[in-house]
N, C-alpha and C positions, 0 to 999 in steps of 0.2 A: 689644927688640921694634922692628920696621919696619912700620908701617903702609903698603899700598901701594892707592892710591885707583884704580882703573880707574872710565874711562866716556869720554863724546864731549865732556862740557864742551860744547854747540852749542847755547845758548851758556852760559859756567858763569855759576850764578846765584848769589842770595845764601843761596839753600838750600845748594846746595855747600858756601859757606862757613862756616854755622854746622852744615850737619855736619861738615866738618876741622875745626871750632874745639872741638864736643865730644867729638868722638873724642879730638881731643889731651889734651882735659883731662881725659877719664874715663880713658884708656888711658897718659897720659903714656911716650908713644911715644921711643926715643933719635932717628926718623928718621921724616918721612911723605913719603911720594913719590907724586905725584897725576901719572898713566900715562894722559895723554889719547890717545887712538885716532887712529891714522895714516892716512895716504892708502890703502891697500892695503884698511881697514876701508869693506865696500862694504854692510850688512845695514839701514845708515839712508840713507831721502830726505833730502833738504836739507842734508848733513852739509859746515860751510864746512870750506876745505883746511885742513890741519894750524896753518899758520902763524899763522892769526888765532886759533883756539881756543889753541894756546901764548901768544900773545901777551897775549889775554885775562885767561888764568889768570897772567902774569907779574905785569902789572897789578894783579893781587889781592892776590898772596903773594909778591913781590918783596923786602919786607922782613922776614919771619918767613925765621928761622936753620937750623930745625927744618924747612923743607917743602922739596922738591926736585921739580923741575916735570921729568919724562923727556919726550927726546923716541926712547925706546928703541921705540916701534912704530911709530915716522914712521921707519922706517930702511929701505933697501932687502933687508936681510939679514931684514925681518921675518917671525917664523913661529909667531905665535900668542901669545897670554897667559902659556902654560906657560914659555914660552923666557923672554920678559919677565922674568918672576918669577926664573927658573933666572939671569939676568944678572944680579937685584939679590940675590938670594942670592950670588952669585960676590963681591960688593962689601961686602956682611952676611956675611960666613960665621960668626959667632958671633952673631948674630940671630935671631928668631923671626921671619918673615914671615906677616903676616896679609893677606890679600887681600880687602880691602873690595867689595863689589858692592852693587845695591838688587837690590828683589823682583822686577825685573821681568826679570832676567833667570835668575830660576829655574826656567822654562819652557822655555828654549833653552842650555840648558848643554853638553846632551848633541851639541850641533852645535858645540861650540867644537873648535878645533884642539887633538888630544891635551889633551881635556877629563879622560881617567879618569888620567893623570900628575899633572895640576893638581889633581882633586880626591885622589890618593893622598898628593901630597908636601905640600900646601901647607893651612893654617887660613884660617879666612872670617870674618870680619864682613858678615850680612847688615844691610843698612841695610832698615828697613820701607819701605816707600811705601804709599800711600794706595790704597783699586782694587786692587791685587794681591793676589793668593791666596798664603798662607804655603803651600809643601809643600815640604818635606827630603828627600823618599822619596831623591832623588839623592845626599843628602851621608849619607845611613844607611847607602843600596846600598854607599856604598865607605868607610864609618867614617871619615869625612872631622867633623875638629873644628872646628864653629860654633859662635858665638853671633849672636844677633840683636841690633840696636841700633833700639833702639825712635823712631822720627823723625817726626813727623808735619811734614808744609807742603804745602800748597794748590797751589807755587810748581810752576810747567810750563814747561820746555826749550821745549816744543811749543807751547805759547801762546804765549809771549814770541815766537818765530822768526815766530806769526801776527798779531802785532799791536805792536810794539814800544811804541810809545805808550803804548796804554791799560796794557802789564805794567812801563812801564820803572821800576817802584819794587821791583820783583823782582829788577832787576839793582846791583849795586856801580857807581855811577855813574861812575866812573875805564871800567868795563866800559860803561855806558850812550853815553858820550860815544867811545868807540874806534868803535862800530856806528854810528852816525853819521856819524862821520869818516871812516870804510873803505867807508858804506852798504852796510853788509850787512845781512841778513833783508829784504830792499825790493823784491823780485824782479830788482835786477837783477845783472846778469851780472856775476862777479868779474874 
């Protein structure tokens, strides 16, 4: 089994991290590949470019054997999640590929690129989030196999990005002290 983590990381917190850390342990995964969003992904405000959110995420999982940080949607050949996934399958070809998402984007699925492939070929772990509405209707419509993973934290990409200070105990301080150092989230210009 290949866990593969999608999202922006912007920036990755320490929720992130205790969810890969219980994915791995509940799922004892042979591989988990955490698939930050590229420059090309234009759907978020304040999204920092690829290389700091990679860099972030190095910083965290640098020494775990088991995680592999892609930089397969920061590529110029990029064309969507499905291909993503179609790539680490090509590297897994006797793997199960699971494709970890949260709740929030089970609203806008149906705008992904060659969304009804991704939900035909590929299995999901939905991660819960707080505030969001469970609905499946989408992974029913095409008999697509989830499970949920039940996750609660408080912790907010979106807070953190508006106030560093007051959330930096949300962040992996190796992570707290890069934003700093780079002054990013600070308004200003990179």
């Amino acid at each position: 089994m290949v866990l593969v983590y999608g999202g922006s990381f912007n920036p990755p917190t320490k929720a992130h991290q205790l969810i890969i850390e219980s994915l791995i342990q509940k799922y004892k995964p042979n591989r988990f590949i955490i698939l930050p969003v590229g420059h090309k992904y234009t759907w978020k405000d304040n999204l920092l470019p690829f290389e700091y959110r990679y860099e972030m995420l190095q910083l965290i999982f640098k020494h775990n054997d088991l995680i592999d940080i892609s930089d397969i949607e920061n590529r110029d050949d990029f064309k969507g999640t499905y291909h993503s996934l179609k790539q680490v399958q090509k590297t897994h070809p006797k793997e199960k590929i699971f494709f970890i998402i949260g709740t929030d984007h089970l609203k806008t699925m149906h705008l992904w690129k060659n969304y009804e492939a991704l939900l035909n070929e590929f299995s999901f772990i939905i991660v819960k989030r707080p505030k969001y509405e469970l609905s499946f209707e989408i992974f029913k419509r095409f008999n697509t196999y989830y499970e949920v993973f039940e996750f609660e934290s408080d912790i907010s990409s979106s807070r953190i990005r508006d106030n560093i200070e007051k959330y930096k105990n949300d962040l992996d301080d190796k992570v707290y002290q890069y934003i700093i150092q780079h002054k990013l989230y600070q308004g200003e210009k990179l």
